[in-house]
C-alpha positions as CSV (number, residue, x, y, z in Angstrom):
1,X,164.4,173.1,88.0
2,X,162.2,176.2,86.3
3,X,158.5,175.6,86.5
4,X,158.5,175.3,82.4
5,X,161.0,172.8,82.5
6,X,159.3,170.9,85.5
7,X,155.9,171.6,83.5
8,X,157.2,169.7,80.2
9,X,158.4,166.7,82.5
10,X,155.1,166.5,83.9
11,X,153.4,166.6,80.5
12,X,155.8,164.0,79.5
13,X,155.0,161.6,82.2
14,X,151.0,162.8,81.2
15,X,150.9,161.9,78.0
16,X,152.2,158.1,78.9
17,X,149.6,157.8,81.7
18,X,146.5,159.2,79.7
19,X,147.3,156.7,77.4
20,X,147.5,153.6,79.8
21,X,144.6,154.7,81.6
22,X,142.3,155.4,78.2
23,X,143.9,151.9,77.3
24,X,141.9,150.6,80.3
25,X,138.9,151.6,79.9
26,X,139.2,150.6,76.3
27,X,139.4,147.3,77.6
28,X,136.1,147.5,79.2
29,X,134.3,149.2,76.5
30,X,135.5,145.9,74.4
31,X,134.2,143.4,76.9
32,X,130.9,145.3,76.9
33,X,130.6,145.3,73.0
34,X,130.1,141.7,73.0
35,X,128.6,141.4,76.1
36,X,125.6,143.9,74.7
37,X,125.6,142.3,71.6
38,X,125.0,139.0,73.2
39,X,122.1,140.7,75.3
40,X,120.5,141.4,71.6
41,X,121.1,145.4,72.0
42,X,123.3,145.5,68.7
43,X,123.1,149.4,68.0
44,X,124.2,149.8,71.4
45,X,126.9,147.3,71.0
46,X,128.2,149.1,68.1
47,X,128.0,152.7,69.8
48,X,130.6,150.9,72.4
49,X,132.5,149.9,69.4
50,X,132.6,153.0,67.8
51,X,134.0,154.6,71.3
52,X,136.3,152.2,71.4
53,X,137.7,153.2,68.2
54,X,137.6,156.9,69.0
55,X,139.9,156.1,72.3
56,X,142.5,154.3,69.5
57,X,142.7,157.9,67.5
58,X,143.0,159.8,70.7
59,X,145.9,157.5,72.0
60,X,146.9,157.9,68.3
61,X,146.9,161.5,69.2
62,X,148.4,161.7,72.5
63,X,151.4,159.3,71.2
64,X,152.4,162.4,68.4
65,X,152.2,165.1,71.0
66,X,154.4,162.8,73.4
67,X,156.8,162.5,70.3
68,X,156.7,166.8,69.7
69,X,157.7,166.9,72.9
């Protein structure tokens, strides 16, 4: 295989797993919205929020590069 063919395959298989892995920290960043909201520290709860949301674009993102490919 020629290193730019072996160097889309391993974009490929990138794009999947920077997705999953932003998808898990998402999952934290969502617990902690609520869990900082129920400690009364609401800005910072919606800073988490708003994070959250920015990882949803950037898998948004990812997913049309994966789909150029």
């Amino acid at each position: 295989m020629d290193s730019n063919k072996k160097d889309l395959e391993t974009l490929k298989v990138l794009l999947v797993h920077w997705v999953n892995h932003n998808k898990s920290h998402q999952e934290k960043f969502d617990e902690w919205v609520e869990r900082s909201s129920e400690l009364g520290k609401e800005e910072v709860s919606e800073y988490i929020k708003k994070a959250s949301e920015y990882i949803d674009k950037a898998n948004e993102m990812l997913m049309e590069a994966k789909k150029n490919m």
